[in-house]
N, C-alpha and C positions, 0 to 999 in steps of 0.2 A: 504383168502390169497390176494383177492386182494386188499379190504381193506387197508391187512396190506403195500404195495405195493404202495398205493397212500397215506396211511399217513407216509410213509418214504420219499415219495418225497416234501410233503408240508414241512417239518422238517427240509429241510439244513439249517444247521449252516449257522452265521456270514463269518466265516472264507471262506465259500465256497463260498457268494457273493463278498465279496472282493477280489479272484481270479477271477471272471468273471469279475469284474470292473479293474484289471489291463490286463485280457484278452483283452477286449476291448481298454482299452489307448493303447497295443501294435499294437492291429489293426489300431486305429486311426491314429497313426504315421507311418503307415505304406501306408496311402495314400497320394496322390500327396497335396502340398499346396493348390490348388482348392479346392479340393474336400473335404477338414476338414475346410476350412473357417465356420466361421457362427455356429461351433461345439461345446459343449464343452465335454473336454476330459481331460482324467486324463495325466498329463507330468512330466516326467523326472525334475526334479527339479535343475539338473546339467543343462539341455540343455537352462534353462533360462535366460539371459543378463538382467542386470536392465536398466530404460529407460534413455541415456545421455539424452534428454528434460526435465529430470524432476527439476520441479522449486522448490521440496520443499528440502532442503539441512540438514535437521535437524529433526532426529529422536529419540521421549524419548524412552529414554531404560525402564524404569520402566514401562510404558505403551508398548513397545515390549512385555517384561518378561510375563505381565499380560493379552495379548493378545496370545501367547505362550501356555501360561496354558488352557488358554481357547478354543484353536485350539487341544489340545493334548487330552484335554478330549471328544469333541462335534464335530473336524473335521474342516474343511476349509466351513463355510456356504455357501460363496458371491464364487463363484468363480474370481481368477483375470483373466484379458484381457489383450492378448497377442497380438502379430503380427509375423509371422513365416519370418525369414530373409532367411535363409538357408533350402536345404532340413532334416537339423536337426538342426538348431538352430532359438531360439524364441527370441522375446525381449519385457519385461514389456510396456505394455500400461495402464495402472492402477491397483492400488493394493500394493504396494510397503511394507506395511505395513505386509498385511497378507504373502507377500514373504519372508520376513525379519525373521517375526516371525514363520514363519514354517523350516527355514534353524536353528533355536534357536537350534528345538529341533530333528533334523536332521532327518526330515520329506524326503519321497525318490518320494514321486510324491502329484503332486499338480494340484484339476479342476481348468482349463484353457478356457474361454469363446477364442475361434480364429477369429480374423477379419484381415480382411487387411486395410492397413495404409498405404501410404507415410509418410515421416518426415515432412512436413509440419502439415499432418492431427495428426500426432503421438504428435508433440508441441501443437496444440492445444487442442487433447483431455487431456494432462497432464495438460494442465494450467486451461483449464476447471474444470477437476475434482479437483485440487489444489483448485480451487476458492468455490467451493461447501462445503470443509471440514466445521466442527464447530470450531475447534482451531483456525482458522488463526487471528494474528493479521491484525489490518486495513491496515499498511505499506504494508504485504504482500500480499494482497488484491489488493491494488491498485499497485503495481508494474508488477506482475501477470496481470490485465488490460491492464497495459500500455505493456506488452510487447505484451498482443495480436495484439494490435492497432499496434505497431511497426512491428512487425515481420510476422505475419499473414494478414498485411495489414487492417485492418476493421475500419469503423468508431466508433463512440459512439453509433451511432443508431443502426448499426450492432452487437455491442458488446452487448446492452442492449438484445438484442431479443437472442444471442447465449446463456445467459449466464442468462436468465428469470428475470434482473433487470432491474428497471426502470431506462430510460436515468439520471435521475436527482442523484439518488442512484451511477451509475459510476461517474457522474462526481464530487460526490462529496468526491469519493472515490482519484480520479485523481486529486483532487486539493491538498490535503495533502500532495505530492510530495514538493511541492511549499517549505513548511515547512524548517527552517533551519537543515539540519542534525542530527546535536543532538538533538533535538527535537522530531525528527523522529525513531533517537535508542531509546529514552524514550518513544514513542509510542508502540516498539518492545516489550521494555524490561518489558512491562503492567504497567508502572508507572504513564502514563496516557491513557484515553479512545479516542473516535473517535471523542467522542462531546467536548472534552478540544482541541483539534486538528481544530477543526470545527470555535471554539473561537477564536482560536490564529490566523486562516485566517484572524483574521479582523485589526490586526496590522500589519501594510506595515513596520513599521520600524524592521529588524533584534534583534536589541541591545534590544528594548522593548520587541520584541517574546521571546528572551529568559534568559531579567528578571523577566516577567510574569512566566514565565515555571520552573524558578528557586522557584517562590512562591508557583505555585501548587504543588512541590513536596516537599516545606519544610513544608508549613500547610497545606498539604492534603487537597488542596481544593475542592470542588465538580467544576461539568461544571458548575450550576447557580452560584455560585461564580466568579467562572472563567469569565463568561460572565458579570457580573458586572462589578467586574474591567476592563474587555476592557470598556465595556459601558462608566467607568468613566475618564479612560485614554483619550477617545474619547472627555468626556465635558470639561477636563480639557487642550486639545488642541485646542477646539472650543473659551475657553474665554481668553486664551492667544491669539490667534490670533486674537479674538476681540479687547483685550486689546491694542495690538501693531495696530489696524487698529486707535482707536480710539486718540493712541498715533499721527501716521505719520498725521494723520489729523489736531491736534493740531499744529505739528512742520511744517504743510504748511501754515495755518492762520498765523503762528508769522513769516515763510519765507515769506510771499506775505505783511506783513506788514515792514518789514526791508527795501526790495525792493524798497516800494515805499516812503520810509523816506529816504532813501539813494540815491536814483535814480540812483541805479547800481545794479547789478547783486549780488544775493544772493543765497547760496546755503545750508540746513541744514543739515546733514546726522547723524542718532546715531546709537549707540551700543546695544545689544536686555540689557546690565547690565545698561543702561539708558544713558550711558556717550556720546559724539560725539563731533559736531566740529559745526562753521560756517565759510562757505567759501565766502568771500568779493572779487566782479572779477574791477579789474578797465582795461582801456587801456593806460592810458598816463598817465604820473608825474601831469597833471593837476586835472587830475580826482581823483587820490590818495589821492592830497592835501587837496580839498573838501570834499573829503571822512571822514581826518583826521580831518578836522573843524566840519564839523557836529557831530561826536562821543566826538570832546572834549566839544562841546557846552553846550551836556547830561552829563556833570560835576559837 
């Protein structure tokens, strides 16, 4: 008998740990914010507020749905992380996802990691973990960065050591800001990568960034592509600017020869389409006249 006695008690059902595990979340919430910090515990899924810090603004619903199913069948694994505002109200410090998709399938309590936060630390833990995901595009990466730097105050070197990347990694993250706009939604939008972005830093001129940007997306070009054509953009303003040095050069040797055939003041100026002028300076009617004998002489 007694036996039968201890293997009725090894025996409880499912059902009767799951009553002890909302036993427990009622007791959890039932102590002061202190005292459940640092806990985690099963919550009310009404009592929870989503995080206004959060940076990421855009959630797949198909990847919800499929995260849904996957929570309905197996449970909430990760617990999310809270911050307790009220003696009964919470609000999301990461997790957004698995909240989202447990309210799908009108899920009634959900493990909750509780820590305390100010809103300073609360922006930062969200843009950290923002920054961590594997989706993000580059754009949101570095905006995300810059707003640490902005808002949170921190340097690059600060930022590198919060967020385990190397200084060189942020700022190369930070400089694609730089980028024209639309270029930067085509970065969003995956039509191009981080390294055609990386390419396009090297063209100072706007109008070239983005008829370069116009050519990566009409022939799909790759980044070594991409960097070519800067490469070549690059030599083909290297020997136009040779060309016109070698030009003014020219048009100073035939100004310093006019000058001194003239014995007045010369002045050559052109056009980059070849055309220009020469400017003959005299000071008096008598100078003019000399001027005019000599030019008729070369008759």
């Amino acid at each position: 008998m007694a036996k039968a006695n201890k293997k009725q008690g090894l025996g409880r059902g499912l059902s009767a740990l799951l009553n002890d595990q909302r036993t427990q979340a009622a007791h959890d919430l039932d102590q002061q914010p202190q005292a459940i910090a640092g806990q985690i515990v099963h919550l009310d899924i009404n009592l929870i507020q989503t995080n206004p810090f959060q940076p990421r603004t855009y959630f797949n619903e198909t990847g919800l749905k499929e995260l849904a199913v996957s929570i309905k069948e197996l449970g909430v694994i990760q617990p999310i992380t809270v911050r307790q505002t009220t003696d009964n109200a919470f609000q999301l410090v990461s997790g957004e996802r698995r909240y989202r998709a447990s309210k799908l399938i009108n899920l009634k309590h959900i493990p909750a990691y509780i820590r305390t936060a100010n809103d300073q630390e609360l922006l930062e833990m969200a843009l950290v973990e923002n920054i961590q995901r594997q989706d993000l595009d580059p754009i949101e990466i570095a905006l995300s960065y810059q707003r640490l730097i902005e808002e949170i105050n921190l340097t690059q070197e600060a930022l590198s050591d919060r967020v385990g990347k190397n200084r060189s990694t942020v700022t190369n993250y930070l400089r694609l800001l730089k980028l024209d706009p639309i270029i930067q939604t085509g970065m969003r939008d995956g039509f191009l990568s981080m390294g055609h972005g990386r390419a396009l830093l090297g063209v100072s001129s706007p109008e070239a960034q983005l008829s370069i940007y116009q050519k990566i997306i009409q022939l799909e070009l790759s980044v070594r592509a991409t960097e070519d054509l800067v490469r070549n953009l690059h030599d083909a303003d290297a020997t136009s600017k040779k060309s016109k040095s070698v030009s003014a050069l020219n048009y100073a040797a035939e100004q310093d020869s006019l000058k001194a055939y003239l014995s007045s003041s010369v002045k050559i100026s052109s056009k980059p389409n070849g055309s220009g002028q020469i400017l003959i300076s005299f000071k008096t009617k008598e100078e003019l006249d000399n001027l005019l004998k000599r030019i008729k002489s070369e008759e």
